[in-house]
SEVEX-342346 format. One record per residue (C-alpha): y, z, x; residue in three letters; residue number from 1. Coordinates in steps of 0.1 Angstrom, whole numbers, plus 5000, padded with zeros to 4 digits. Layout:
BEGIN
Y Z X aa i
Y Z X ala NUM
...
// end
This chain:
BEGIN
Y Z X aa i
5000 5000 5000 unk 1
5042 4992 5008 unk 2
5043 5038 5013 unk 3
5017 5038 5038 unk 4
5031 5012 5064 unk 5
5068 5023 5062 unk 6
5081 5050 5080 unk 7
5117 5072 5072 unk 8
5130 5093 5098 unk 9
5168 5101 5097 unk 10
5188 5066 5095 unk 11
5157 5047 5104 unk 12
5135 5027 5081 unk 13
5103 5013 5099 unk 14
5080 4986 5082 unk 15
5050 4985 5104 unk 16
5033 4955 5087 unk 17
5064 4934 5094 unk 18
5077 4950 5125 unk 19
5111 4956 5105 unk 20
5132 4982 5115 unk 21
5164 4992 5094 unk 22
5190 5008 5106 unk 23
5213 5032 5079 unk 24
5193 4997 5053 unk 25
5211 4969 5075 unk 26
5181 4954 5093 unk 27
5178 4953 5133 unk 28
5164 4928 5154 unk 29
5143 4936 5181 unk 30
5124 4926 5207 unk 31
5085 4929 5210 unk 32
5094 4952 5239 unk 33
5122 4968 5221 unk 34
5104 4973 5190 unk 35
5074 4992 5211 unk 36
5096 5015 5231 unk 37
5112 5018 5201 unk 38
5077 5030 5180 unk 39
5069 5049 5208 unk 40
5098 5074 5205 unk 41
5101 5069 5168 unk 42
5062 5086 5165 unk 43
5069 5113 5188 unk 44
5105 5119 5179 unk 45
5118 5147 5194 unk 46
5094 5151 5227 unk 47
5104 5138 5256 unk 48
5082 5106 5269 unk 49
5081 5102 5302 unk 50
5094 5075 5321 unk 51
5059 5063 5336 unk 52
5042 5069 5298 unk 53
5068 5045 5283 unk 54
5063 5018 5316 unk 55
5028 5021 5312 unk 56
5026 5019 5270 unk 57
5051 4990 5268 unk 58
5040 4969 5298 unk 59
5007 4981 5306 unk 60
4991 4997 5338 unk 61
4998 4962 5359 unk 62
5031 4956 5344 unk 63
5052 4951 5373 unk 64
5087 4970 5361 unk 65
5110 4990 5379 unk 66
5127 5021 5365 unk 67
5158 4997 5364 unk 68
5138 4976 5339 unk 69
5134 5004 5318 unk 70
5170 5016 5318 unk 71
5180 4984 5309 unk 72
5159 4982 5278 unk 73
5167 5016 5271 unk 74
5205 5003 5267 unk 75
5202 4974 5249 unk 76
5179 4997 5223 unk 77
5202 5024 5223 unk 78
5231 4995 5214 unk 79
5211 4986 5183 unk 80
5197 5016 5168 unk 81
5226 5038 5176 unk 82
5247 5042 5144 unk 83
5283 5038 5156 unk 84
5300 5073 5142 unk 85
5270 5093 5144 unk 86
5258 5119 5174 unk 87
5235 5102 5201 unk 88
5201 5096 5191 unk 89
5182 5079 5221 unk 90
5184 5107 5248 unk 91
5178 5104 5284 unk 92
5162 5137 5302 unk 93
5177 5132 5338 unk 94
5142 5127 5359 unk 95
5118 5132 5329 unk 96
5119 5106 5303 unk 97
5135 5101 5273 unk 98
5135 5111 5234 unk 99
5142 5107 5200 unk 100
5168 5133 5191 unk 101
5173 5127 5147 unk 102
// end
């Protein structure tokens, strides 16, 4: 059923069968890599994921990505899913990792 596959946690609307992710209802486009880093925090919202977990979830044990990479991503996520007025959501945890914060 729709309830089962879509996910609400503070402004965020997830629709796992589509990969759709809604953003205070305006939808958000990601990318594949965006969307998992994205998931990954979403479902353990609140802990901190460390930086290797996250290399190693989203590109895989032979993905060849530097910390840089990550940051990077992190950025252009936080630019999306980061409602304008509201209190910073995507966290960095200086030398741990990040997290979720809604």
């Amino acid at each position: 059923t729709l309830a089962e596959n879509v996910a609400l946690l503070g402004p965020y609307e997830v629709n796992r069968t589509h990969r759709a992710l809604k953003v205070l209802g305006q939808p958000v486009q990601l990318s594949n890599k965006e969307y998992q880093l994205f998931m990954l925090l979403f479902e353990n919202h609140g802990q901190v994921i460390p930086r290797e977990t996250l290399i190693d979830r989203v590109w895989g044990l032979d993905g060849d990505v530097s910390d840089n990479n990550l940051d990077a991503y992190i950025k252009l996520l936080r630019k999306k899913i980061q409602p304008e007025d509201g209190p910073k959501i995507l966290i960095n945890v200086r030398g741990i990792g990040y997290k979720l914060e809604v």
